[in-house]
N, C-alpha and C positions, 0 to 999 in steps of 0.2 A: 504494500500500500504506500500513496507515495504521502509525502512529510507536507504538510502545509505550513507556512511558514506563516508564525506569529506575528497578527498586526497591532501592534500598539494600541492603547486602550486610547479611547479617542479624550480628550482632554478640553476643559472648557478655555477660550481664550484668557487670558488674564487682560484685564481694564485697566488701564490707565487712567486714573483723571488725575485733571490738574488739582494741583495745591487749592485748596479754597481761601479768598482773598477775606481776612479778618474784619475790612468794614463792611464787606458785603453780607457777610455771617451775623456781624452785631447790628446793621440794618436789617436784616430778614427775623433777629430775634425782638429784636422792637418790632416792629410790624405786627409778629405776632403776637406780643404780647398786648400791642394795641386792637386787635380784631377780640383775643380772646375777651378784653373787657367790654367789650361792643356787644358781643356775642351775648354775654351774660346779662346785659342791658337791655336786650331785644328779650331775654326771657328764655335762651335755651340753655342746658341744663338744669330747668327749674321742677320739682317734683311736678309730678300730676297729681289730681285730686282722687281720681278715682284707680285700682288697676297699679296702683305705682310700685316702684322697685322698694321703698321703705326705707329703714335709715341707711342700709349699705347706697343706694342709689343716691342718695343726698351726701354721703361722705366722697363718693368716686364723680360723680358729674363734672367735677371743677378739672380732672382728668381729659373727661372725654372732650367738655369746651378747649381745652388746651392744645389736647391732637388737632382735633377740627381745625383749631386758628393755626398753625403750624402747618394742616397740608394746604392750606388755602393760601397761606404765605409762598411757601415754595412754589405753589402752581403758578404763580403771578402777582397774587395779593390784591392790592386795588392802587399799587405804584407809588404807596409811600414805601415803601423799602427802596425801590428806584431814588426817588427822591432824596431821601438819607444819604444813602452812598454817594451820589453825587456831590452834597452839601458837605459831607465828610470826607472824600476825595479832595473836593476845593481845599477846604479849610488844611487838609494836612500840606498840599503843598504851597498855602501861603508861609506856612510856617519855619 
């Protein structure tokens, strides 16, 4: 019988990304931290009345508003992160 010859196990690419620029990181974390208090403003994560999660759902909500505003940052946000980075951009190289 004849010998088949071993194919390497297929391997996932490794990724590359670039460095992440630190005002662009501390403008995306302001951002979101501004939507999350928007978010809680407008009334979501707030208990329900009837049907609700109970006190575990009142202790973790502030949780889930948090993720929320944090993917909603990174998707795009509503362009105050844009704007931050910019304004902080300027400012460090007046400096």
């Amino acid at each position: 019988m004849e010998q088949i010859a071993q194919l390497p196990a297929l391997q996932r690419p490794q990724v590359i990304k670039p460095p992440q620029d630190p005002l662009r990181k501390a403008a995306q974390e302001l951002e979101a931290t501004f939507l999350a208090e928007m978010l809680k403003s407008a009334g979501l994560g707030e208990s329900r009345e009837t049907m609700g999660g109970g006190a575990g759902e009142d202790q973790f909500s502030s949780f889930l508003v948090r993720a929320q505003a944090e993917q909603i940052s990174k998707a795009g946000g509503i362009g105050l992160a844009k704007s931050l980075y910019h304004a902080l951009k300027e400012a460090q190289t007046n400096d």
